[in-house]
C-alpha positions as CSV (number, residue, x, y, z in Angstrom):
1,X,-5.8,8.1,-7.6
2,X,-5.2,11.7,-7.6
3,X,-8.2,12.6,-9.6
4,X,-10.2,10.5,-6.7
5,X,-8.5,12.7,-4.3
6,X,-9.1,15.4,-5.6
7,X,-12.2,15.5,-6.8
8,X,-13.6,15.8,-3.3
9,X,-16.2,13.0,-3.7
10,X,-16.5,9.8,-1.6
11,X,-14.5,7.6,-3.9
12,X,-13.9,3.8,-3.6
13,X,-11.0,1.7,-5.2
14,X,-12.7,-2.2,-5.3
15,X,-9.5,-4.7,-6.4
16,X,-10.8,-8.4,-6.7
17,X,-9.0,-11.1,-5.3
18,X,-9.9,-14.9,-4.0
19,X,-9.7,-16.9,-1.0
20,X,-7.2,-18.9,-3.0
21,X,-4.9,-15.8,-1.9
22,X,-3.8,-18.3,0.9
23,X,-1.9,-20.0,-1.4
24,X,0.2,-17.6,-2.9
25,X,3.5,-16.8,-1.9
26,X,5.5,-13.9,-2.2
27,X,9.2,-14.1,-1.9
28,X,10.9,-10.9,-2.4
29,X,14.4,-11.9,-2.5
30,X,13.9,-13.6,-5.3
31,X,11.5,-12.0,-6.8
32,X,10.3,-14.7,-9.1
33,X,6.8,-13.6,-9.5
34,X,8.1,-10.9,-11.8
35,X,9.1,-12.7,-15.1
36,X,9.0,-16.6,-14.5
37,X,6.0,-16.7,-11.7
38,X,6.8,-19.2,-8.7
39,X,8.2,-22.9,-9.1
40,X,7.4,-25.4,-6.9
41,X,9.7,-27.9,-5.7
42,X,9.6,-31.1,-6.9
43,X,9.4,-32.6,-3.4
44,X,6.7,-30.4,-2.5
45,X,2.9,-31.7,-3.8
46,X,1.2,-29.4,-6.4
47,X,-1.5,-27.7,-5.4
48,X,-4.8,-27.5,-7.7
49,X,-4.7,-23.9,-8.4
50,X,-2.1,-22.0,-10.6
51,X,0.7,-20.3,-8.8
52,X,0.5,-17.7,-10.1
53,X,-3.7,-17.1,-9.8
54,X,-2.8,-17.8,-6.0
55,X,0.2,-15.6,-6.0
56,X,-1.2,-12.5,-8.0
57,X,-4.8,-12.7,-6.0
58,X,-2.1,-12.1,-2.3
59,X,-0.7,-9.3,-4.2
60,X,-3.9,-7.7,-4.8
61,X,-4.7,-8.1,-1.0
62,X,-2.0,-6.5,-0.5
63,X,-2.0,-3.8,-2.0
64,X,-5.4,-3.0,-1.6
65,X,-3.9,-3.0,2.2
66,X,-1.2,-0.7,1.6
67,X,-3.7,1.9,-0.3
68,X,-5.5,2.1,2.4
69,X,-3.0,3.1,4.4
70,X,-1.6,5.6,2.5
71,X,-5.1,7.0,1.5
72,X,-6.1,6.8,5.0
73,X,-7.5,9.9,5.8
74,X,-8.6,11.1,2.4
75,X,-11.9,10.4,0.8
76,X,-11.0,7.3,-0.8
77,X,-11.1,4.0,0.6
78,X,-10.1,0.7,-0.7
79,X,-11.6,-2.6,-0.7
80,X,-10.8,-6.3,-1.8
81,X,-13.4,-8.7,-2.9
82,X,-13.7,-12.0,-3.5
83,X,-16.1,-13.3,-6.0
84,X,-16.3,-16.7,-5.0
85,X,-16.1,-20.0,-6.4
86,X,-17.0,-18.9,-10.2
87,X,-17.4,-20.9,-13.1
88,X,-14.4,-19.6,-15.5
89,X,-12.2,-20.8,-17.2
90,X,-9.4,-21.1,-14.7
91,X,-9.9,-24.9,-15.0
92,X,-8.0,-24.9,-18.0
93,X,-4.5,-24.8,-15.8
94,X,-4.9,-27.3,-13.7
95,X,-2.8,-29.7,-14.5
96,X,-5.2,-32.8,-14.4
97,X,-5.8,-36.0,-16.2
98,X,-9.2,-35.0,-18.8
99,X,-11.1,-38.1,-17.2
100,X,-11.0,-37.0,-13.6
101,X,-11.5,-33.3,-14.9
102,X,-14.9,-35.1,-16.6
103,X,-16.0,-37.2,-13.6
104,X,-15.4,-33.7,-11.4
105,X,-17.5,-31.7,-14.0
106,X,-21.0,-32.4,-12.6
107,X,-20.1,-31.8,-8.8
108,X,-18.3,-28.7,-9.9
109,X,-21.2,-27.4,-11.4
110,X,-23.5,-27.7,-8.6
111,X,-20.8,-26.1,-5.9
112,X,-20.1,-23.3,-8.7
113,X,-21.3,-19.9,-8.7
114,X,-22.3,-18.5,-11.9
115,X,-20.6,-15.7,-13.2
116,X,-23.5,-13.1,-12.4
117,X,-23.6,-14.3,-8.5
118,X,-19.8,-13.7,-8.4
119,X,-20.5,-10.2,-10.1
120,X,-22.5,-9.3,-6.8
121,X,-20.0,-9.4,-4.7
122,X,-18.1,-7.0,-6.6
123,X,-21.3,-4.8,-7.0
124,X,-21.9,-5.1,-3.0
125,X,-18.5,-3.3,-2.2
126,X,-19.0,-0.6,-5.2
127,X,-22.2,0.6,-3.5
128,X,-22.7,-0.2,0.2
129,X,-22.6,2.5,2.5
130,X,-19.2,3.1,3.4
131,X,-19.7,3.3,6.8
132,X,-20.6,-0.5,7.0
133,X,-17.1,-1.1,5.5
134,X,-14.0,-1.4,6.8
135,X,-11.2,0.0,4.8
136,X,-8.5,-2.4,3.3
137,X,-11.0,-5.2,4.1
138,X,-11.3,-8.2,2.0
139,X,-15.5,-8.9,1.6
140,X,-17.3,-11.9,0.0
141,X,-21.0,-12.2,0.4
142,X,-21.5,-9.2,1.7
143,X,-19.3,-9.7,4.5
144,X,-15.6,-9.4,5.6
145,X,-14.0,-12.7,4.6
146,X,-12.6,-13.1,7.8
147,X,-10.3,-16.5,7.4
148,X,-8.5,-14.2,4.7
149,X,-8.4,-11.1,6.4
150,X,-6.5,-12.8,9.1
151,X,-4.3,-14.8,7.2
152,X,-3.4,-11.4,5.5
153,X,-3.1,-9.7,9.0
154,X,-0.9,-12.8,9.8
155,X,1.7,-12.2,7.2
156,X,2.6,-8.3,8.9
157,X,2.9,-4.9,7.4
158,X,6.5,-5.8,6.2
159,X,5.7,-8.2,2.9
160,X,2.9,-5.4,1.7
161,X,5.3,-2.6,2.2
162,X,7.9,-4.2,0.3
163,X,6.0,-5.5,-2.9
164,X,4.7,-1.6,-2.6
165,X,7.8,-0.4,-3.1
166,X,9.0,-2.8,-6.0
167,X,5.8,-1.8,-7.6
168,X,6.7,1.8,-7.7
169,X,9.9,1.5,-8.7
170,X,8.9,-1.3,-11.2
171,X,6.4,2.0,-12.7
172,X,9.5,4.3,-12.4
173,X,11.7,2.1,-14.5
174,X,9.0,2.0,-16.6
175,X,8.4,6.0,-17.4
176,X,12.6,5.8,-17.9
């Protein structure tokens, strides 16, 4: 970041992240995202995606939000993306019996984007004019994902300013 700053240039910082972000959850009392990731309780129903995909892709929203703010009125801005609904291999944690993950196969494939139509969502915030943009915005298809935007906007400034500051001094304990 400081070579961006300095350098003088129109500089961009693109962090991808997924609409599946609206199912993480970040609790930072206990801080159980650091080591063990998040456990669900065993009254509550599993969801299909990984906790910790869901959890990790919020955490890139928000800090893509908090370094915009505090590059604000530098020449850097920051942007989150989400690729889509990508064939990957993601699949591989859901916990799933193997013949309904077979008889969902064929409809996943034709809802799926491939890999390359993902890729252009990250390429469409790397070189669209920035002043289309808006700044610590999430995009997919070459728009602002609104639904997640606002669910981010929902959650305050409070959540993104504290997992900002466990991340720095999570790096300062690390240089120790």
């Amino acid at each position: 970041i400081p070579l961006l700053r300095s350098s003088g240039m129109a500089s961009r910082v693109v962090i991808v992240s997924s609409s599946l972000l609206k199912s993480g959850q970040i609790d930072m009392k206990s801080k159980d995202f650091v080591k063990d990731g998040r456990a669900i309780p065993a009254v509550k129903k599993k969801g299909f995606a990984p906790t910790g995909y869901c959890d990790s892709k919020l955490m890139n929203m928000l800090t893509c939000r908090q370094l915009a703010l505090h590059l604000r009125d530098t020449n850097v801005t920051t942007y989150s993306v989400s690729p889509g609904f990508c064939r990957s291999e993601l699949g591989r944690n859901v916990e799933m019996p193997i013949f309904k993950k077979m008889l969902m196969l064929p409809i996943m494939r034709m809802v799926q984007r491939t890999s390359v139509q993902g890729a252009q969502n990250i390429i469409f915030a790397t070189i669209l004019d920035e002043n289309y943009m808006v700044n610590g915005a999430m995009y997919q298809d070459g728009r602002v994902a609104e639904p997640e935007t606002l669910y981010v906007d929902g959650l305050g400034d409070d959540l993104g300013k504290e997992l900002w500051k466990f991340s720095l001094d999570l790096v300062d304990e690390k240089k120790q």
